[in-house]
C-alpha positions as CSV (number, residue, x, y, z in Angstrom):
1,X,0.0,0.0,0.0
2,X,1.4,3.5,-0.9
3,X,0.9,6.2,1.8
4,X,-2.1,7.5,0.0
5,X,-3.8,4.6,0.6
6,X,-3.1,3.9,4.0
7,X,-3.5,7.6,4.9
8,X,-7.2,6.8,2.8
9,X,-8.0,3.8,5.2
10,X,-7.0,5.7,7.7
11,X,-8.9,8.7,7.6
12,X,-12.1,5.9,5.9
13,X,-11.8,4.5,9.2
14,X,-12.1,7.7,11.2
15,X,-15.0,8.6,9.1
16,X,-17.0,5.7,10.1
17,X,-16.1,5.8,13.7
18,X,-17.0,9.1,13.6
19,X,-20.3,8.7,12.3
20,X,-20.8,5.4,14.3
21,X,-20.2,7.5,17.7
22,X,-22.5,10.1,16.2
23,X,-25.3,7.5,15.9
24,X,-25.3,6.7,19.6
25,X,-25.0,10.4,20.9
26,X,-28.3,11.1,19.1
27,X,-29.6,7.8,20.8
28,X,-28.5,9.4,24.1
29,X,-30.0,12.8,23.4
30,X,-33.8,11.4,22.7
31,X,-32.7,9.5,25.7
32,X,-32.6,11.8,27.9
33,X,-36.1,13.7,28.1
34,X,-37.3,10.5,28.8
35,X,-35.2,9.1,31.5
36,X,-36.5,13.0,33.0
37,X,-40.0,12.2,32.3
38,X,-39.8,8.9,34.1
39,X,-38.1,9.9,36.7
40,X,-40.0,13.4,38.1
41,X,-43.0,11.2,36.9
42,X,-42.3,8.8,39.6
43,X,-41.6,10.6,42.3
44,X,-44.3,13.2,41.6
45,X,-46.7,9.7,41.7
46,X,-45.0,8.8,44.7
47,X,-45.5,12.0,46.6
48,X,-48.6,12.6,45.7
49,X,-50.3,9.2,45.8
50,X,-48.9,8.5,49.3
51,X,-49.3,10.1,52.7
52,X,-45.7,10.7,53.7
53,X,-44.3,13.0,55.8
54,X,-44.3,16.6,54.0
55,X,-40.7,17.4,54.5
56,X,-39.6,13.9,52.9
57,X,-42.0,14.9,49.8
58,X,-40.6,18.1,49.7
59,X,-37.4,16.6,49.6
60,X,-37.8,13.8,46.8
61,X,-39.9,17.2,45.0
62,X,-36.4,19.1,45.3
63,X,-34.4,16.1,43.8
64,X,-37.0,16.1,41.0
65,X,-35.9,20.1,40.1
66,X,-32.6,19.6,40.9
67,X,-32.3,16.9,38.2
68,X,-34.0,18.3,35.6
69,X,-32.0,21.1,36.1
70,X,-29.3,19.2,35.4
71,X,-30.5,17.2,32.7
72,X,-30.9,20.1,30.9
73,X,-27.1,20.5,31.2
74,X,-26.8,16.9,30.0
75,X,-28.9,17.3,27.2
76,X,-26.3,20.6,26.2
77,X,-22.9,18.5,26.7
78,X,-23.9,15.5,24.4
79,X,-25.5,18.2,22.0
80,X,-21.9,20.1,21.7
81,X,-19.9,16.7,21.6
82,X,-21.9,16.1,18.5
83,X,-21.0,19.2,16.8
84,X,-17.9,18.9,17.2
85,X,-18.3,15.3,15.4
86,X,-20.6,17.2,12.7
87,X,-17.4,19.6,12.1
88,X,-15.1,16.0,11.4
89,X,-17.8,14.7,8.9
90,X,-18.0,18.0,7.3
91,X,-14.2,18.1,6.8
92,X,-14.1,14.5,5.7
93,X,-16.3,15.5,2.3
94,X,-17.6,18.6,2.3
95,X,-19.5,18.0,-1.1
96,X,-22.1,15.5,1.0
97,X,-22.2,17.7,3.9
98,X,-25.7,18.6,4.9
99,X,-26.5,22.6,5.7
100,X,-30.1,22.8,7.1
101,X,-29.2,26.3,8.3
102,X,-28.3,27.6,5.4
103,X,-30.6,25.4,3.5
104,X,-33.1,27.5,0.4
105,X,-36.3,25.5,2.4
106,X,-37.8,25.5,5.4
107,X,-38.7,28.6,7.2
108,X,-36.8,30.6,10.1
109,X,-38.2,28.6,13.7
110,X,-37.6,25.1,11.2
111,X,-34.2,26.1,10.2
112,X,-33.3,27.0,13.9
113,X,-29.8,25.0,14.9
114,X,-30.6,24.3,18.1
115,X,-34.4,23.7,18.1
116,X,-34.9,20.6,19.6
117,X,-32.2,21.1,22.3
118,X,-34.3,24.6,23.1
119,X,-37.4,22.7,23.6
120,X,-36.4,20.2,25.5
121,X,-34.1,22.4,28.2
122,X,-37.4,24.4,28.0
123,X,-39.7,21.7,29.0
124,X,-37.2,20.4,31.3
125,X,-37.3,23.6,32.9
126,X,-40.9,24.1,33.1
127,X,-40.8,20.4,34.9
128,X,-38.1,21.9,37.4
129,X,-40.2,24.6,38.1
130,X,-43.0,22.6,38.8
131,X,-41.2,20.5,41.5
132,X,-40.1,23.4,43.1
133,X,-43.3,24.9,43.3
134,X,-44.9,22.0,44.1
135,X,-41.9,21.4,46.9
136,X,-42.4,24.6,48.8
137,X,-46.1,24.1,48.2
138,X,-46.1,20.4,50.2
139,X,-43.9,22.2,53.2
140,X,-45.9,25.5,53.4
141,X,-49.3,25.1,52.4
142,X,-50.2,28.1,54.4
143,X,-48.0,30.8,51.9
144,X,-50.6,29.8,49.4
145,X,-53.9,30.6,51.3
């Protein structure tokens, strides 16, 4: 093999492993919201379908925000690790890359890099809010009277 061709394999190589580790970060990301869900789900069943003691509720309510929270954070880390895999791919063959910013169709809110990764931090904060609310509400029903 001349150097050509090994650098070729080489870089072929990298391509796929590239695109192979992009495959299960976007598994990960759809992951997520739902590994949220299920979790502040089920402790927002267990609070409220059980008579516990309000400062333990408030307490499992509080973890419920405070993951979320993080989630969110989660969700923003696997997001940039894939761009920065998106950037190799586009480098490898820029003639097949795909643009959807820059792309003639679709319109503005479509077209939007970061869409999905806006809606669900957004939801995911809504759900954090929630369990806080719902936290202080458990511990202090009187502020609410």
């Amino acid at each position: 093999m001349t150097k050509d061709e090994i650098k070729f394999e080489r870089d072929k190589l990298a391509y796929q492993e590239h695109s192979q580790g992009f495959r299960h970060l976007n598994t990960q990301m759809w992951q997520v919201p739902i590994i949220a869900m299920t979790l502040t789900g089920g402790l927002w069943f267990g609070v409220f379908s059980s008579k516990m003691n309000d400062y333990f509720a408030s307490g499992l309510l509080l973890f419920a925000g405070i993951c979320d929270l993080l989630f969110i954070f989660v969700l923003h880390r696997v997001r940039f690790i894939m761009s920065l895999i998106i950037e190799k791919l586009k480098d490898f063959n820029p003639e097949y890359a795909i643009d959807p910013i820059n792309s003639a169709k679709g319109n503005k809110l479509i077209k939007m890099e970061l869409l999905v990764i806006n809606v669900f931090s957004f939801m995911l904060l809504l759900a954090s809010a929630f369990s806080f609310f719902a936290a202080v509400y458990k511990t202090w029903p009187w502020l609410f009277n």
